[in-house]
N, C-alpha and C positions, 0 to 999 in steps of 0.2 A: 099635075099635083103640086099644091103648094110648097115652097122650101120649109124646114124648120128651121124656124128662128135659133141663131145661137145663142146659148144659154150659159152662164150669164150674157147678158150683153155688153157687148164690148164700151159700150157708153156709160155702164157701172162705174163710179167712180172706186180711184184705190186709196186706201188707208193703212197706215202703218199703226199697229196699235202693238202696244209694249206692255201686252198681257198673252200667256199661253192658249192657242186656240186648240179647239177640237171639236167634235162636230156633236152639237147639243149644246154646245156651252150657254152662257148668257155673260155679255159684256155689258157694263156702264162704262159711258164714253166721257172725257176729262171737256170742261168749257168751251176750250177750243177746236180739240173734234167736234163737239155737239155744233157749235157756230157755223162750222164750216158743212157740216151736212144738211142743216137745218136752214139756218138763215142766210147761208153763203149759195150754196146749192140750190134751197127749199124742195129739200126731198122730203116725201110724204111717208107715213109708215107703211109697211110692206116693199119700201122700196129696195134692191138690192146692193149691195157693198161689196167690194172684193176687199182685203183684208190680207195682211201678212203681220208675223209679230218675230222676223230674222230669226227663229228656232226650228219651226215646221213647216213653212210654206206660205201657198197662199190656199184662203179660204173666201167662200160665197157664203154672206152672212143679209139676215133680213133686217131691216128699219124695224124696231118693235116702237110702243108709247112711251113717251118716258118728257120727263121736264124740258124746259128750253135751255137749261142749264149741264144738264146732263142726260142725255141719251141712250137709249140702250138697245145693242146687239143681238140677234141669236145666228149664231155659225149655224148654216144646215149642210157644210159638207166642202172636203177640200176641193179644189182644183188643180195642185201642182204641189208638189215635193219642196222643199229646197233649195237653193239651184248649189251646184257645185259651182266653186267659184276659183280663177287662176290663182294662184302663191305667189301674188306679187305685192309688195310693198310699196309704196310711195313716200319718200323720204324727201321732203322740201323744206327749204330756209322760208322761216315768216314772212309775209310782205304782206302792205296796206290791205288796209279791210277789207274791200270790195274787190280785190283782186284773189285774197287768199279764200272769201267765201265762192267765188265762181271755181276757185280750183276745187275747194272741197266737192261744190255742186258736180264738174266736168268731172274729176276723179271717180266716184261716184257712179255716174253714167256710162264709163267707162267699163267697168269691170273691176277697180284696184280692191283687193283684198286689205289693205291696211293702210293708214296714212300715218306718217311719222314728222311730226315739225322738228328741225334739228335748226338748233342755233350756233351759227358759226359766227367767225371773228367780225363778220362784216355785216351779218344781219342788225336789221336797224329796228325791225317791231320783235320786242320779244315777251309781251304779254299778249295772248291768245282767249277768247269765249270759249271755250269747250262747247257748250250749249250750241251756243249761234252757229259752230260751224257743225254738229251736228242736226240741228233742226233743216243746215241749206243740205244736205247728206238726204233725211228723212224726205225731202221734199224732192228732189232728182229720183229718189228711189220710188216712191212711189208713180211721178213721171212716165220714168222709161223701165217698167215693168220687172226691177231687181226685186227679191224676197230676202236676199242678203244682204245689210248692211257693213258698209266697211268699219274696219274697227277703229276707233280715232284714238293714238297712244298720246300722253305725257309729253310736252316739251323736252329734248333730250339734246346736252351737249354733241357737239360732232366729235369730239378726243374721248367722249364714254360710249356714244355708239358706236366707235371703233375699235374701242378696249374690246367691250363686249360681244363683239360680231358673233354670230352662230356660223357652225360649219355646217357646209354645205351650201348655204345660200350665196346666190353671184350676187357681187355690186358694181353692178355699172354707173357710170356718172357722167354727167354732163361736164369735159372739159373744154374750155375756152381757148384753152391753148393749143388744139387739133386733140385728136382721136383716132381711134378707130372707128371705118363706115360702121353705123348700128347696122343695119339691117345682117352684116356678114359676120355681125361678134353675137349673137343671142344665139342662146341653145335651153333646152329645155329644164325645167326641174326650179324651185322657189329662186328666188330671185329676187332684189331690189332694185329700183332706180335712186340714185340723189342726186337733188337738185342744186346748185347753191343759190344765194342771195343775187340780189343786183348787180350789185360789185364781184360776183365772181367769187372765186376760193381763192386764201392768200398761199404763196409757194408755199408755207409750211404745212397747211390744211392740203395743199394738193400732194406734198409729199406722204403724209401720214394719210391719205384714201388708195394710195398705188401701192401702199406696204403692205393690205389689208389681201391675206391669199386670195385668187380669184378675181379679186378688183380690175375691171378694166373701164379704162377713160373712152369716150363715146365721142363723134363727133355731130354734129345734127345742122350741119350745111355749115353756107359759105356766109351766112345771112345771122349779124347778133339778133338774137330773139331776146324776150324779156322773158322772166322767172318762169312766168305760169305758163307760159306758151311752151321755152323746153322742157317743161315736167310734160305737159298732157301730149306734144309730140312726141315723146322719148316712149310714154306711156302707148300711146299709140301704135306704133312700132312695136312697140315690145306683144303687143296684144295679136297685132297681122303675124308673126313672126313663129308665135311659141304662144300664147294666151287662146281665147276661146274665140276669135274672130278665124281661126282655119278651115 
């Protein structure tokens, strides 16, 4: 006896679309979804779509007729919930362009629940795209199969994200100057990583992160690594450890 085919199929392309689904609905698709289904793709109508809009899931939606400009949707039914996603934050000092969008992208892929740019004494880019690094976000996410998008905050001093700290949540950080092994300091429950800049935190930055209750300095080998590489290592660890990679 024949297998039944899975349904949808896994070859369905996925879309993030940033309207509420539910099953009947009907969507009009913005230029650039339309481009990318249509003429990027050249999918036909009746073709199928999986669909998530970071509120309810994912959903299996059909190619209806609609302009070259604008396309349109109907949801015939979800596929998945949700996903519950770890309580962790990612807190990094800005760096060049193409380095800060592959962290959004990898962060993203990873699991991180929040991203936080914190501008310290030593950070050198401190004007940020919102957009852009949400679009490389939008695009990892639909990728490696997330329905939750991470939430991308406000540029934020490192001396006001510290005023401000919430209790409860740990801050670990990447110190230059030794640590503690990560893998033996993570324990469960919300939690942050920060990152700093190229240059490292200056003594005063690193004295006012160990004053902060909870704070503990990290060390993450014997090897200097650059920005983006100890944020998504540190992230990484932190995700084998205590995140949803258990």
């Amino acid at each position: 006896m024949p297998a039944t085919p899975a349904w949808p199929p896994a070859s369905a392309p996925r879309l993030f679309v940033d309207q509420p689904l539910a099953a009947g609905s009907d969507l009009t698709l913005d230029a650039a979804a339309t481009n990318y289904l249509v003429t990027v793709l050249r999918l036909k109508p009746g073709a199928i779509v999986r669909c998530f809009d970071d509120r309810s899931g994912e959903w299996a939606a059909e190619l209806g007729e609609g302009s070259r400009k604008a396309a349109r949707l109907h949801v015939t039914g979800q596929l998945a919930p949700r996903e519950p996603v770890p309580d962790l934050w990612l807190l990094a000092a800005p760096i060049k362009r193409q380095r800060i969008d592959w962290l959004a992208e990898k962060a993203c892929e990873l699991g991180v629940a929040r991203l936080v740019p914190v501008l310290t004494r030593r950070t050198v880019i401190e004007r940020l795209n919102p957009e852009r690094l949400r679009a490389h976000m939008i695009e990892a996410a639909e990728q490696c199969g997330r329905t939750a998008l991470p939430a991308l905050a406000e540029p934020v001093k490192l001396a006001t994200l510290l005023a401000q700290w919430p209790e409860g949540r740990a801050l670990y950080f990447a110190d230059e100057t030794g640590g503690d092994a990560f893998a033996g300091a993570i324990a469960p429950g919300p939690a942050a990583i920060l990152i700093g800049p190229e240059g490292g935190f200056d003594p005063e930055e690193r004295a006012a992160i160990r004053a902060v209750p909870g704070a503990i300095g990290l060390s993450l080998g014997p090897r200097i690594l650059r920005a983006e590489t100890a944020a998504l290592a540190a992230v990484s660890l932190w995700m084998a450890a205590a995140g949803d990679w258990r």
